[in-house]
Backbone bond lengths (Angstrom), bond angles and torsions (degrees), N, CA, C in turn:
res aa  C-N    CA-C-N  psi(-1)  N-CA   C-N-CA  omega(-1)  CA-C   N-CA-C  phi
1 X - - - 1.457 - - 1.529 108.49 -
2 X 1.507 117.11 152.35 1.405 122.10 -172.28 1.334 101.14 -78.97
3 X 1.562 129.43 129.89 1.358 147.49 165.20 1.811 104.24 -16.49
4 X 1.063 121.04 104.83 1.480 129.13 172.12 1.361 110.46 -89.78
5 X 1.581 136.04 17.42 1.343 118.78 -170.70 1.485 100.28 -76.14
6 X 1.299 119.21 169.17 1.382 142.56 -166.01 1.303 119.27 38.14
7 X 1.895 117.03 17.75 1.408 105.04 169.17 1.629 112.73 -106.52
8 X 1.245 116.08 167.48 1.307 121.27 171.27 1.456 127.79 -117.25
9 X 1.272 125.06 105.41 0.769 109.99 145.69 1.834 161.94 -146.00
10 X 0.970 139.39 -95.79 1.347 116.13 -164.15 1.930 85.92 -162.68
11 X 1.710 101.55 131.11 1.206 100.74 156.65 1.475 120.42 -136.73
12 X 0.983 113.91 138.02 1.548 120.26 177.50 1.299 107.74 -82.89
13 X 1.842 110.95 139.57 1.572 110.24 160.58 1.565 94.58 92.36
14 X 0.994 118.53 -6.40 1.347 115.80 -175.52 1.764 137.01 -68.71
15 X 1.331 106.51 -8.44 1.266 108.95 172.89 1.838 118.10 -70.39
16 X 1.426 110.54 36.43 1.717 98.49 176.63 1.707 78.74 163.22
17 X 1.354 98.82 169.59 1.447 127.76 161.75 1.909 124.24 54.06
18 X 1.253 116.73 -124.28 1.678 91.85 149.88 1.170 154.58 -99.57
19 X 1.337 94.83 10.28 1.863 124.71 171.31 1.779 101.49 -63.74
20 X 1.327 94.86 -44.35 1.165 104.23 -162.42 1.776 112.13 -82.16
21 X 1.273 125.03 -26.94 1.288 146.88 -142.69 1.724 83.59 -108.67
22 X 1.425 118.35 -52.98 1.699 116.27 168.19 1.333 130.02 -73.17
23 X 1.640 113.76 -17.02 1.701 121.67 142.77 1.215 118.94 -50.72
24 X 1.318 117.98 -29.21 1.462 108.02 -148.26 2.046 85.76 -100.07
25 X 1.340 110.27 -45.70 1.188 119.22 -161.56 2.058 93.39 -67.69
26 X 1.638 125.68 -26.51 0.783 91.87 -168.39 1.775 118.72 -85.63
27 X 1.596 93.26 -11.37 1.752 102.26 176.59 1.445 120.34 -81.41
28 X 1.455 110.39 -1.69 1.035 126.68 161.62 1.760 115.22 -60.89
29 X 1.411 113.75 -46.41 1.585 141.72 -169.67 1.502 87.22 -94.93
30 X 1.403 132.26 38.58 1.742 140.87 -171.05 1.175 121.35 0.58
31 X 1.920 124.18 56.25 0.981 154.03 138.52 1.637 115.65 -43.00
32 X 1.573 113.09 126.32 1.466 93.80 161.47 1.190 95.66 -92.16
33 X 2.133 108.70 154.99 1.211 123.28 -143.72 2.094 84.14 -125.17
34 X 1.461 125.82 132.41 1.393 119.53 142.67 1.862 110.56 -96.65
35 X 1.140 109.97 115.58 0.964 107.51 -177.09 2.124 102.89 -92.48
36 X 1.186 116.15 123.54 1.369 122.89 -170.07 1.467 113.66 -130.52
37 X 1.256 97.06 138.62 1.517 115.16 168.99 1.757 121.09 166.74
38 X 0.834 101.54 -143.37 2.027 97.83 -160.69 1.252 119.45 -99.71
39 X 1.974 122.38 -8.91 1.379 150.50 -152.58 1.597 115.35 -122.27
40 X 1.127 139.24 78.42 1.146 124.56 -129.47 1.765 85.78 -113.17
41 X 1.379 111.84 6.02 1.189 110.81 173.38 1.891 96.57 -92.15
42 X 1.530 125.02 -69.68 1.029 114.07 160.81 1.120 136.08 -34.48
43 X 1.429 145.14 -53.36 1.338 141.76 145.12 1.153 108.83 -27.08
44 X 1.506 161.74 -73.49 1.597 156.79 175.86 1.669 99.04 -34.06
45 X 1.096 138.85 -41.70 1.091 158.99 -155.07 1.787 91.29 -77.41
46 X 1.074 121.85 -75.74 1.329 154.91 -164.71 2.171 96.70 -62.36
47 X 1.301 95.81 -63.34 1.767 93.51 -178.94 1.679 84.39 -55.26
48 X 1.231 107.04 -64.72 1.696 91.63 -146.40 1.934 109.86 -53.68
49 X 1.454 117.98 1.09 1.402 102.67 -176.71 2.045 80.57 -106.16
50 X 0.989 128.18 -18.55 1.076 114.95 173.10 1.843 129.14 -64.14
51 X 1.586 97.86 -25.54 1.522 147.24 172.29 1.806 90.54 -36.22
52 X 1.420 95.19 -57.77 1.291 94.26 -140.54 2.008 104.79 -86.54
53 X 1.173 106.41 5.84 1.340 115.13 172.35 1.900 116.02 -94.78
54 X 1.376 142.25 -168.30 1.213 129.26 -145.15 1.898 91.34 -91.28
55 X 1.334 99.59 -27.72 1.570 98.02 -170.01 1.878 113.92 -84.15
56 X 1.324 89.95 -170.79 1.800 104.36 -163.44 1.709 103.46 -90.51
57 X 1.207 126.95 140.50 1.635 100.67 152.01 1.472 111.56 -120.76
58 X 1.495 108.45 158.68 1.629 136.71 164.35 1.130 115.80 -100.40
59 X 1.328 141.24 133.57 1.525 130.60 170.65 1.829 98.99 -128.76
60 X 1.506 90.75 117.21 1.692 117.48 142.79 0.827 148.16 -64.98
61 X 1.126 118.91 83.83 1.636 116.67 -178.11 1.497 120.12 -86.91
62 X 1.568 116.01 83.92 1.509 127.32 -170.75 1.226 118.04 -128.55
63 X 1.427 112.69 147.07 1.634 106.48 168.52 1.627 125.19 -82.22
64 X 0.869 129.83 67.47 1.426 125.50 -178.80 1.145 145.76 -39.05
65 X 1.578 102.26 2.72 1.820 122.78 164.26 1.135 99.33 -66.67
66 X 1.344 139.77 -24.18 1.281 101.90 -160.49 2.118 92.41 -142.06
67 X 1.246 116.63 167.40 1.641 123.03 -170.38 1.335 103.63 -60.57
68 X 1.507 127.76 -34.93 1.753 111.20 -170.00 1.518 107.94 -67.48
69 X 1.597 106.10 -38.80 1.506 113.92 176.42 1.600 115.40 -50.44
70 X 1.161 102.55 -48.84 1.499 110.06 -178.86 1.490 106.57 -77.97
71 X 1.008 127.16 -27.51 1.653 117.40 172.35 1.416 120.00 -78.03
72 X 1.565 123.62 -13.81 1.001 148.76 -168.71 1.501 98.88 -83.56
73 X 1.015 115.76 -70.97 1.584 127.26 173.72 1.804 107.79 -52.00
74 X 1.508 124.70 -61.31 1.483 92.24 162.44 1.212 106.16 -61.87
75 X 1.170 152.78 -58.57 1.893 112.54 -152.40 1.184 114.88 -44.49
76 X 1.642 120.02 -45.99 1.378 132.81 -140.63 1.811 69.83 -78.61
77 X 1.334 140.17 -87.63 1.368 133.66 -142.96 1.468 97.88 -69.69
78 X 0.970 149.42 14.06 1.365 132.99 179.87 1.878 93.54 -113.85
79 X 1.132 104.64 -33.89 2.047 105.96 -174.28 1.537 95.19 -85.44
80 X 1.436 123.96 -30.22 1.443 101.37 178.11 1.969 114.57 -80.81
81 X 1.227 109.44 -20.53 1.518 120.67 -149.97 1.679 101.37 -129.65
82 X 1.173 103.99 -30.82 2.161 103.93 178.05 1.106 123.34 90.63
83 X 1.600 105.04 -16.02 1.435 127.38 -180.00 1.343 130.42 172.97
84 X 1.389 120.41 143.17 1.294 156.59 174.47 1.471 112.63 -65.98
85 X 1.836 135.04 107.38 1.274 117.06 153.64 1.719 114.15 -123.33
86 X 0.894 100.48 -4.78 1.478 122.16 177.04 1.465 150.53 -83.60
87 X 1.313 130.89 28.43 1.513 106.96 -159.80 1.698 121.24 -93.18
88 X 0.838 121.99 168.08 1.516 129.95 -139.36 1.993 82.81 -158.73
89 X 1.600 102.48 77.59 1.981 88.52 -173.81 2.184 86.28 -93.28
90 X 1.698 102.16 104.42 1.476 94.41 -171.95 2.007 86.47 -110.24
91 X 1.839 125.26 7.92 1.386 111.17 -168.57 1.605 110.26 -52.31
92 X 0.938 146.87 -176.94 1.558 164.59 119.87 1.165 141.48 -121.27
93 X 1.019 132.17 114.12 1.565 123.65 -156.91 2.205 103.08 -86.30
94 X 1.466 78.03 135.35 1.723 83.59 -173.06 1.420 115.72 -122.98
């Protein structure tokens, strides 16, 4: 993967499976990573294996059905990080 240092970005759906597996791969490529979704126990779960690659993690705990969720998640990654280059939209509703 092409060198991700100093970008940021954001994945949805990410607490498990390939949300989670493309968090991990992108902080690997030393991306900072928001890892987001609805489980904020799974998500902790998810940064910390993201943790362990070159990049940073954030975890979101938002609903993304609907605009506050999604506006919520940029503030939170744009006030922790300054900016957005990344998105990764992996949510699904189940």
């Amino acid at each position: 993967m092409t060198d991700l240092s100093g970008k940021t970005a954001i994945v949805t759906g990410a607490s498990g499976g390939i949300g989670q597996a493309v968090a991990r791969a992108l902080s690997e490529a030393g991306a900072q990573v928001a890892v987001c979704g609805q489980n904020p126990e799974r998500l902790e779960q998810a940064a910390a294996e993201v943790r362990k690659g070159r990049g940073e993690a954030l975890v979101v705990a938002a609903d993304l059905r609907n605009n506050d969720g999604i506006q919520q998640t940029i503030d939170t990654v744009t006030k922790a990080w300054g900016r957005i280059d990344i998105l990764v939209n992996n949510a699904g509703i189940t």
